[in-house]
C-alpha positions as CSV (number, residue, x, y, z in Angstrom):
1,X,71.6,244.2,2.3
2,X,68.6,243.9,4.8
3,X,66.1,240.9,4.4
4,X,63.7,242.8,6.3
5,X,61.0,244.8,4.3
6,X,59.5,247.1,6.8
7,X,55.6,247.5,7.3
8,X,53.3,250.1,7.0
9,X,51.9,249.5,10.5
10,X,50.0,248.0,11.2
11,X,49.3,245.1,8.5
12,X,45.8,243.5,8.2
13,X,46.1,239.9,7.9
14,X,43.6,237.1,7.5
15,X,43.4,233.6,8.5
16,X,40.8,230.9,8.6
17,X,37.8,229.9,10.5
18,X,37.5,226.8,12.7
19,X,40.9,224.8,12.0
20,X,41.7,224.3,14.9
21,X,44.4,223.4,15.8
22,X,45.9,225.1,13.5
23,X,43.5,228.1,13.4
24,X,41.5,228.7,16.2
25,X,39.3,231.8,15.9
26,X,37.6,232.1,19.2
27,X,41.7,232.1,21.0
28,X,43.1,233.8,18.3
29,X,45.6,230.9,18.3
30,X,46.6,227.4,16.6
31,X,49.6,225.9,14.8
32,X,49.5,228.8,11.8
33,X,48.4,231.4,13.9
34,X,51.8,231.1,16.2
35,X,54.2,230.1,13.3
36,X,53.1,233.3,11.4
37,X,53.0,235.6,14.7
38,X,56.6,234.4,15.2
39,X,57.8,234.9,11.7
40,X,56.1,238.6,12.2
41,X,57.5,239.5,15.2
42,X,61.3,238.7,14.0
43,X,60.9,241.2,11.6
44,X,59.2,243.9,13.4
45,X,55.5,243.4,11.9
46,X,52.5,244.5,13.7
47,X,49.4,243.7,12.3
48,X,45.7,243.3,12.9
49,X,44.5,239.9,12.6
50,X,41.4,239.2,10.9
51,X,39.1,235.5,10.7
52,X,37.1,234.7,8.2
53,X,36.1,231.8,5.6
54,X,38.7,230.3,2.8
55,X,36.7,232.0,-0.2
56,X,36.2,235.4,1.5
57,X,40.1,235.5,2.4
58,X,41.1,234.6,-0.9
59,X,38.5,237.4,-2.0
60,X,39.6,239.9,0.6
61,X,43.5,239.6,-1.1
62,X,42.4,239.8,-4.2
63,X,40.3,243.4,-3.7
64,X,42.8,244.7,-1.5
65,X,40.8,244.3,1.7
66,X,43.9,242.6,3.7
67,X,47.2,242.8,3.3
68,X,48.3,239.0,4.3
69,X,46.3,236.1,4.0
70,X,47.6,232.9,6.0
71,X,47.1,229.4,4.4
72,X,46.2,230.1,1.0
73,X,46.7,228.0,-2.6
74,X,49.2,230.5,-5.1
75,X,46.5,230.5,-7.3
76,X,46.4,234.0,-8.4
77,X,49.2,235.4,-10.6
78,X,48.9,238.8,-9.3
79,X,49.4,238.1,-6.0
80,X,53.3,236.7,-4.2
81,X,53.1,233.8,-2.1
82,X,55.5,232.3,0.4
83,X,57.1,229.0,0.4
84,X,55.5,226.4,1.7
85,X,54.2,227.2,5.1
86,X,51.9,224.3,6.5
87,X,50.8,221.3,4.9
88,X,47.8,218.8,5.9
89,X,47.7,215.0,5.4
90,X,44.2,214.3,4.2
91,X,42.5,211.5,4.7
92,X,38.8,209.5,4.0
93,X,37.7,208.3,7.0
94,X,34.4,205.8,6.9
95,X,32.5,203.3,8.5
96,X,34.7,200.2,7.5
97,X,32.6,199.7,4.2
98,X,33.7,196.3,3.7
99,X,33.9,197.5,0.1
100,X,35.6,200.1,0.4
101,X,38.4,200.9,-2.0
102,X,40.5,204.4,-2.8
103,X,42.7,203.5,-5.7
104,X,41.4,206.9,-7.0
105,X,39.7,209.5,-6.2
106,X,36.5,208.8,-8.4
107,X,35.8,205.8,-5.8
108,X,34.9,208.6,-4.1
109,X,31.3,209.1,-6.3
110,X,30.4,205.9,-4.6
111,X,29.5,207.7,-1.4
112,X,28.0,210.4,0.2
113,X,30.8,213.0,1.3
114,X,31.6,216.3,3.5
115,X,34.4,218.0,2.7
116,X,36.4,221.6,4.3
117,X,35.8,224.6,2.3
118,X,37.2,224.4,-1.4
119,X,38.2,220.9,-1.0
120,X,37.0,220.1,-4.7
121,X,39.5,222.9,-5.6
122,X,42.2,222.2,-3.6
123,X,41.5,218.2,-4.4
124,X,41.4,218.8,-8.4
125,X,37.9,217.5,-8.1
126,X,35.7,220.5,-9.6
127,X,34.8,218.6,-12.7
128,X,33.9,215.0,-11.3
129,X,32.1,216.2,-8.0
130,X,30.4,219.7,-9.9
131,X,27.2,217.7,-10.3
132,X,27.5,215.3,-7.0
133,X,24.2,216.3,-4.9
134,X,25.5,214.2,-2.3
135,X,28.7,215.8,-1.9
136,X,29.2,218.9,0.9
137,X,31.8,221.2,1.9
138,X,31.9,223.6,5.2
139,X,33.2,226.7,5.6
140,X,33.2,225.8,9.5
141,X,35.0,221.8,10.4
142,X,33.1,221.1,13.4
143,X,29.8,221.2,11.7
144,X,31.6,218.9,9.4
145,X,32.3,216.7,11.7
146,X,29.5,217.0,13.4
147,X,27.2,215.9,9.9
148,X,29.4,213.1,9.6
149,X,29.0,211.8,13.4
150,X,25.8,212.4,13.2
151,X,25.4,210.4,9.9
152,X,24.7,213.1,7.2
153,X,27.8,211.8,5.3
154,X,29.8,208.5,4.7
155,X,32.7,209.2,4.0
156,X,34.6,212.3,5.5
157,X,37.6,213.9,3.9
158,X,39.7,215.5,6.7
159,X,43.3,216.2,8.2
160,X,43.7,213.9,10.6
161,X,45.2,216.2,13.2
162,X,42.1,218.8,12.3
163,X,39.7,215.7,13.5
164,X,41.4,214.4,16.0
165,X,41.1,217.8,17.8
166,X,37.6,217.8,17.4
167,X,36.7,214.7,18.7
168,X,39.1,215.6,21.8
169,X,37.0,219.3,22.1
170,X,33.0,218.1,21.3
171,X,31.2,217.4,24.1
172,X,31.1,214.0,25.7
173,X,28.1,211.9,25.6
174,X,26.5,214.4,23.0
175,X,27.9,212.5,20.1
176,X,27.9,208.9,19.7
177,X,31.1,207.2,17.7
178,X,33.2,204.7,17.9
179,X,36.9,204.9,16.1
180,X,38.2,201.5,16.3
181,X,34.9,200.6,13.5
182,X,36.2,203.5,11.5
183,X,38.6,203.2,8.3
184,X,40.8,205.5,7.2
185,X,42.6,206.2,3.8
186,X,44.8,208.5,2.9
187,X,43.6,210.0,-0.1
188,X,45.4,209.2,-3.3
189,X,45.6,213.1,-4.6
190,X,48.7,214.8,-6.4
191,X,49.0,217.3,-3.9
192,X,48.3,215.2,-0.8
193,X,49.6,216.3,1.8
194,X,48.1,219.3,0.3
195,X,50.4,222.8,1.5
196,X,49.5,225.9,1.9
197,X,51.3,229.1,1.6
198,X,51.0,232.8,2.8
199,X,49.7,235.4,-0.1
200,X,51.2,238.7,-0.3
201,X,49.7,242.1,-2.2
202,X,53.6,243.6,-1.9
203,X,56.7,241.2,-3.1
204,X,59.3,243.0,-0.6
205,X,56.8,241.7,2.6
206,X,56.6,238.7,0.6
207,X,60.3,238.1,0.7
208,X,61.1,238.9,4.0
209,X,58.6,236.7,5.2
210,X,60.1,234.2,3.4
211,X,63.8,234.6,5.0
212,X,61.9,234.8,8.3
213,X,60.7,230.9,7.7
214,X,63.7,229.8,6.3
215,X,65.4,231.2,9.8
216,X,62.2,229.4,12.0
217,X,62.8,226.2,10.2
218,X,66.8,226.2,10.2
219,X,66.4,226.9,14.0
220,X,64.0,224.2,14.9
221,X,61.5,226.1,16.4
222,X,59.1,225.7,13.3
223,X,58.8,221.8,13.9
224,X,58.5,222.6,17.9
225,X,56.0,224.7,17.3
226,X,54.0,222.0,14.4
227,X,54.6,219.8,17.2
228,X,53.5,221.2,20.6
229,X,50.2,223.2,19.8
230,X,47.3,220.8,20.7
């Protein structure tokens, strides 16, 4: 029996907005971006690629609007997700408060925050931070990092990898910081690192996909790839 469930071509998929690098909109390229093109082209997928926030692509599967969408929670019983497909090591990085502590993640009420897109959500933080006014996400990281650079925020909660790029790609001499007075904890959530999946409308796509990224990962090339996109 084939593994392969083919498309009605071409697919309409939907990734993130400014993750690089794992999603880089403005390339059309990143981490995710080339694990999932691979995984696509094994199986003889074409497909239009789409990039948009983390609530409208959650939205957009949901309605029908896409048929893919790459780096999603499996949140919604009506849709099929992957396997794990990418997972990020979050952190909250700060201006070596002396007092700084992260037993939990209420110490986190202590300070002003900014946050990705959903992070509450993702972070099972809806309830405690629902009515923190000092608390921000963004649907775009650089401005993220950006605020917090810039001192909008104390504390930043972040992927290290996903900062790291940023500081590397932001302009020198525009932004003022220095990294060996910052501290960095990894935050003590459940689902830290927190991992992402690819959501599905149809269960055969859904399953081939899956047998694709079993094969990427069996082969090596999924951890070269993790590994070598900068």
């Amino acid at each position: 029996m084939s593994h392969v469930a083919f498309a009605n071509e071409p697919l309409t998929v939907a990734f993130g907005q400014s993750r690089p690098p794992y999603v880089n909109e403005s390339s059309q390229s990143g981490i995710s971006v080339e694990l999932f093109d691979t995984i696509a082209k094994t199986l003889n997928w074409q497909y239009h690629p789409i990039f948009v926030s983390n609530k409208r692509m959650v939205r957009l599967l949901a309605k029908g609007k896409v048929d893919i969408a790459v780096e999603v929670q499996n949140s919604d019983k009506h849709m099929y997700y992957s396997m794990p497909f990418i997972s990020y090591s979050n952190y909250a990085i700060h201006n070596r408060h002396s007092e700084f502590k992260l037993s939990s993640m209420s110490e986190l009420l202590k300070y002003s925050v900014c946050a990705w897109q959903n992070a509450a959500e993702h972070l099972v933080l809806d309830k405690a931070f629902k009515d923190k006014e000092d608390y921000n996400e963004y649907s775009k990281q650089q401005e993220q990092v950006i605020d917090w650079l810039s001192g909008q925020c104390e504390v930043i909660l972040i992927d290290d990898t996903l900062l790291n790029w940023h500081l590397a790609h932001l302009k020198e001499g525009r932004y003022q910081y220095s990294p060996e007075n910052w501290g960095k904890a990894l935050l003590p959530a459940v689902n830290n690192p927190l991992w992402f999946y690819v959501g599905f409308r149809n269960e055969a796509l859904r399953s081939s996909f899956n047998f694709g990224l079993q094969q990427l990962k069996a082969s090596g090339r999924y951890e070269q790839l993790r590994l070598q996109i900068k």
